[in-house]
C-alpha positions in Angstrom: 13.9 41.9 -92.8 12.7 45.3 -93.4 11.1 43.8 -97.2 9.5 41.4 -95.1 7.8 43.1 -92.7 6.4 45.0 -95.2 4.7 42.3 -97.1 4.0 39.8 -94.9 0.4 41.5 -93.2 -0.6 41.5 -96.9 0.1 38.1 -97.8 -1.2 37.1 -94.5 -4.6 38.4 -95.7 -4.4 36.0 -98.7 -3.9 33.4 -97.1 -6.3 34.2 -94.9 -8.9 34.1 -97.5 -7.9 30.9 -98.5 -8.4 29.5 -95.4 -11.4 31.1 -95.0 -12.8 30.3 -98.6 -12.0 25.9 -97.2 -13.4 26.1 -94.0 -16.3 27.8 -94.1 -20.0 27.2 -96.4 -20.6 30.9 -97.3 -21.1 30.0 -101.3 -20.0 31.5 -104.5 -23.0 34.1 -104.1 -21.4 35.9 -100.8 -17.4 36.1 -102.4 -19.7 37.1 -105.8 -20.7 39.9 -103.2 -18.4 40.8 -101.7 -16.6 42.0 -105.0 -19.6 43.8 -106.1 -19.5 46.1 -103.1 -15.4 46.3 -103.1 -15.1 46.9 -106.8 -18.4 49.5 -107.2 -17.9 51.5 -103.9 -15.2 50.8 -101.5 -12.0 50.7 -103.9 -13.4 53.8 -106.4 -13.1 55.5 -102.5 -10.0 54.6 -101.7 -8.7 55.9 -105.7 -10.4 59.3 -105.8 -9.3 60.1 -102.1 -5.8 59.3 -102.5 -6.0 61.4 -105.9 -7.9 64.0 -105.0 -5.1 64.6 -102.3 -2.0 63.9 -104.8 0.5 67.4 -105.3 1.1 66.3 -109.1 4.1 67.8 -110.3 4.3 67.7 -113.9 8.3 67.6 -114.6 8.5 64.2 -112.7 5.3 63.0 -112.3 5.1 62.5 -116.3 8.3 60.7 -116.8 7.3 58.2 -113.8 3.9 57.7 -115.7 5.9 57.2 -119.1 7.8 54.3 -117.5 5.1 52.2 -116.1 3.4 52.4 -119.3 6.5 51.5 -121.2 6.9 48.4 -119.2 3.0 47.3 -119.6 3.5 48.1 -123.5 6.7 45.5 -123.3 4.7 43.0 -121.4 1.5 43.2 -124.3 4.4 43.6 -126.6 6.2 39.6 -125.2 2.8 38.0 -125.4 2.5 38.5 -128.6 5.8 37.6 -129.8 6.3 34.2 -128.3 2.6 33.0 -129.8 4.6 31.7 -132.8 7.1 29.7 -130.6 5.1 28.2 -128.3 2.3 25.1 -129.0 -0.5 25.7 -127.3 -4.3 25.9 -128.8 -5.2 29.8 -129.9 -8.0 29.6 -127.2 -5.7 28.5 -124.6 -2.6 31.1 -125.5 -5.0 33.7 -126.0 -7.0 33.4 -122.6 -3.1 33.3 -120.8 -1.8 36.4 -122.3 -3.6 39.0 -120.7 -2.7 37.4 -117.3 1.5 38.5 -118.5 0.7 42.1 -118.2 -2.7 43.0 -115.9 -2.5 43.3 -112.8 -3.8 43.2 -109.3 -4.9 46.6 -107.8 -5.6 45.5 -104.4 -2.5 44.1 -103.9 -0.8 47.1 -105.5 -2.6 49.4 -103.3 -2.3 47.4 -100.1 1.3 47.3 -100.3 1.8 50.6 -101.9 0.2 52.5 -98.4 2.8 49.9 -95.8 5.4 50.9 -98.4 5.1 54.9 -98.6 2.0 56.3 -96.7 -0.9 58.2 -98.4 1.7 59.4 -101.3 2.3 56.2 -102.4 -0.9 55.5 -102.2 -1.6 58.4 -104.9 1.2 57.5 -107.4 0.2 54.0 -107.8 -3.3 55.0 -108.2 -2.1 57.1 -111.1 -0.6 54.1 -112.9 -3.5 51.9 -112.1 -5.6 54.8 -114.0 -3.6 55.1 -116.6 -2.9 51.4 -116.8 -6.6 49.8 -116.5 -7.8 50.6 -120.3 -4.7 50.4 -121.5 -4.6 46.7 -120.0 -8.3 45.6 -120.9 -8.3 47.0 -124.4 -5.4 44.3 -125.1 -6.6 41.6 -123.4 -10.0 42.0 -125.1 -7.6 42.7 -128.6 -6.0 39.8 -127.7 -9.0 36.7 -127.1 -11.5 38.2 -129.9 -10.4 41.2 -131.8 -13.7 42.1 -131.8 -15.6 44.4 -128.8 -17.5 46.5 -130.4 -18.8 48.2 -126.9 -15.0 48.3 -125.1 -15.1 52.1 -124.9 -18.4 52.3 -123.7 -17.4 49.4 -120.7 -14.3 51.7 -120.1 -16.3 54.6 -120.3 -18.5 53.0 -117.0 -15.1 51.2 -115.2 -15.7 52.8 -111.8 -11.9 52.6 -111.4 -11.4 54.9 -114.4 -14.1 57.0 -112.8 -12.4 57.5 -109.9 -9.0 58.1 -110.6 -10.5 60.6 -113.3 -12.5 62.9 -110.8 -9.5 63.1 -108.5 -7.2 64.0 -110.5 -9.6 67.0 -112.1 -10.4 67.7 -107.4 -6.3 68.0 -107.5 -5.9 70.2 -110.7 -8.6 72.2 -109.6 -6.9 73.2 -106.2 -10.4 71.5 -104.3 -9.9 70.5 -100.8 -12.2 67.8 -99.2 -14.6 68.6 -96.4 -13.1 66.6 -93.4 -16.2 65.0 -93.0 -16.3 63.5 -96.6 -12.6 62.7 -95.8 -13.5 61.0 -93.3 -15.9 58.8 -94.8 -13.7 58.1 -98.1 -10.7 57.4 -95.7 -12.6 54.3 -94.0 -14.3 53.0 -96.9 -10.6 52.4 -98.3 -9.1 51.5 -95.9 -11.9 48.6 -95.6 -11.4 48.3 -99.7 -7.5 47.0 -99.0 -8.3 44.1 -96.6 -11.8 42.6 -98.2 -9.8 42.7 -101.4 -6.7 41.0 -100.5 -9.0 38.6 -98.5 -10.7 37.8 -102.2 -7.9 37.3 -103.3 -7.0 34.4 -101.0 -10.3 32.8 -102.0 -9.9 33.3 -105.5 -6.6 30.8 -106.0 -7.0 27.8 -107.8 -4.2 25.3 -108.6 -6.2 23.1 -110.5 -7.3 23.1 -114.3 -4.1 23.1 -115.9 -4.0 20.1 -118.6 -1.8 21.4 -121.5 0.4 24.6 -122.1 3.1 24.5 -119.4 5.5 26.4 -121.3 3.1 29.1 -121.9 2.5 29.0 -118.0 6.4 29.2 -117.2 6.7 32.0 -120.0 4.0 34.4 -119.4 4.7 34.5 -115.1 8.3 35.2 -116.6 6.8 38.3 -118.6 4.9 39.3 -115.6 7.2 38.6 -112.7 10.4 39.4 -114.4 10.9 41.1 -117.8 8.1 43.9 -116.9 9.6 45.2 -113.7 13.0 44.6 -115.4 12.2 46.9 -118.2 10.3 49.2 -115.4 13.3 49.5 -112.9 16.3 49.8 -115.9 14.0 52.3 -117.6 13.3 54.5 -114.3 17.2 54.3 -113.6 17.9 56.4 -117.2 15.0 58.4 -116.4 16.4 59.9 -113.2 13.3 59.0 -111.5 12.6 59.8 -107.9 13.7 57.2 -105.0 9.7 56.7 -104.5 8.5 56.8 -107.7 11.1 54.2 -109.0 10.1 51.9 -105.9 6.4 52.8 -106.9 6.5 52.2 -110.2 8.8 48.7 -109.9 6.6 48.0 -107.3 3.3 48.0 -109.9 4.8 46.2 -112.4 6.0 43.0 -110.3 2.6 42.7 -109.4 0.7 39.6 -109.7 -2.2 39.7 -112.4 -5.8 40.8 -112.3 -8.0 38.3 -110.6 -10.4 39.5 -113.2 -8.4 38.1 -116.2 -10.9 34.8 -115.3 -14.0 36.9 -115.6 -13.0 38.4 -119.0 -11.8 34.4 -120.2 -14.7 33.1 -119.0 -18.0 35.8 -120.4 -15.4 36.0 -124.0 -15.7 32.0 -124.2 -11.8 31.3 -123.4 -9.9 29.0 -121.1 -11.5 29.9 -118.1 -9.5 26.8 -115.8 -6.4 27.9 -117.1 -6.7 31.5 -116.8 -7.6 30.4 -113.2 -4.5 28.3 -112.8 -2.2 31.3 -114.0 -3.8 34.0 -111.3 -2.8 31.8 -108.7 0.5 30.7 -109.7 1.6 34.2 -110.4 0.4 35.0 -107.2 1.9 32.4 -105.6 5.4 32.7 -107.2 5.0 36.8 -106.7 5.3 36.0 -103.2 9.8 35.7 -103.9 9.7 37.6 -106.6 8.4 40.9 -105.2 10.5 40.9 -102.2 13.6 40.7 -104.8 12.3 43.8 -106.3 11.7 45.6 -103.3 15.5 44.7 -102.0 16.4 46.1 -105.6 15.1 49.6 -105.1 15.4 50.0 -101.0 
């Protein structure tokens, strides 16, 4: 009950935005929005606050980054090995595979602050920095081999920006004025429910005409073998109750609803990509609970 509780105002949200996204006439141009503003000012808050304020403590802190990046390396590391086994059209596979190991940071935010406060809020901000250009430089490796101007993109990702300045506010011993802590506070706090709302808007169920192996396989990756790898890995590490549950708790995430974006403007599967966003999200909705059971 206690799993529940925690997830069910979040996945109310979702399906909040889809409800919203069928009854109303608002067009692609205001959810087009929308994101703009979220993903250029209120989320970038919402990371630098919560790391600005993080007590890093090396000893742990870097085996608990070393295991969420283990895991994503796994998930990047599946995708490629099943493209000989399974028939589905290069364009096709390729456009799925990023959507078996990205994943979606306003979910992992959203439930990260009902799970653990304003310290979980910092750890998994830490593994989305960490995990971002990891992430994009192998979904971009994986549909062209060929982005020239990928460090120069990662270079401007406002996410990467932010988690980067806060950490250097932490090292540096800075404390925030309570009036800029104020305003950071309540622009990420607006950042959580917008996005999860998105999100909601953003499913699609339809577009899927070939590859439903592939489909079955890469939620597998992404549901199940990456948090597998991610809780049997914190377990030898001795990790922390909080930064297993943190770190478990990233890696069952659902994937990026960006992974459609990056299909689409790199002239891949755009309909299918869109198909396997919302069935992971979809089936992530038993599969996280499991995980959260696991580690409680």
């Amino acid at each position: 009950m206690q799993v529940i509780s925690l997830l069910l105002p979040d996945f109310t949200l979702i399906l909040m935005g889809v409800i919203i996204y069928r009854i109303t006439n608002w067009g692609d141009a205001f959810w087009a929005g929308m994101e703009k503003m979220v993903y250029y000012l209120l989320f970038p808050a919402l990371l630098f606050y919560s790391t600005a304020r993080l007590q890093l403590h090396l000893e742990t802190t870097g085996k608990f980054l070393q295991v969420g990046v283990l895991a994503l390396l796994a998930g990047i590391a599946l995708t490629w090995i099943g493209k000989p086994f399974i028939k589905a059209s290069p364009m096709t596979y390729e456009s799925g595979m990023q959507t078996a190991f990205r994943f979606n940071s306003y979910i992992a935010l959203a439930l990260a602050s009902r799970l653990a406060g304003e310290e979980g809020v910092g750890l998994m901000a830490l593994l989305i920095g960490f995990g971002v250009p990891l992430c994009n430089m192998a979904a971009v490796h994986a549909l062209a081999h060929r982005s020239g101007n990928l460090l120069k993109e990662l270079g401007k990702n406002p996410l990467l920006i932010a988690t980067g300045t806060g950490l250097l506010f932490s090292i540096c011993g800075l404390t925030l004025p309570e009036v800029a802590g104020a305003v950071l506070s309540r622009l990420g706090s607006a950042s959580i429910a917008l996005g999860l709302l998105m999100v909601g808007a953003g499913l699609r169920l339809s577009g899927m005409r070939e590859g439903k192996l592939m489909s079955a396989y890469f939620t597998a990756i992404k549901l199940l073998a990456v948090p597998t790898v991610a809780y049997f890995l914190g377990r030898w590490m001795g990790l922390p109750e909080l930064q297993l549950q943190i770190v478990v708790l990233f890696c069952s995430l659902p994937t990026a609803s960006s992974c459609y974006i990056l299909a689409a403007r790199m002239g891949g599967n755009g309909p299918v990509t869109a198909f396997l966003i919302s069935l992971g999200t979809l089936m992530s909705a038993v599969t996280i609970p499991f995980w959260l059971t696991l580690v409680h």
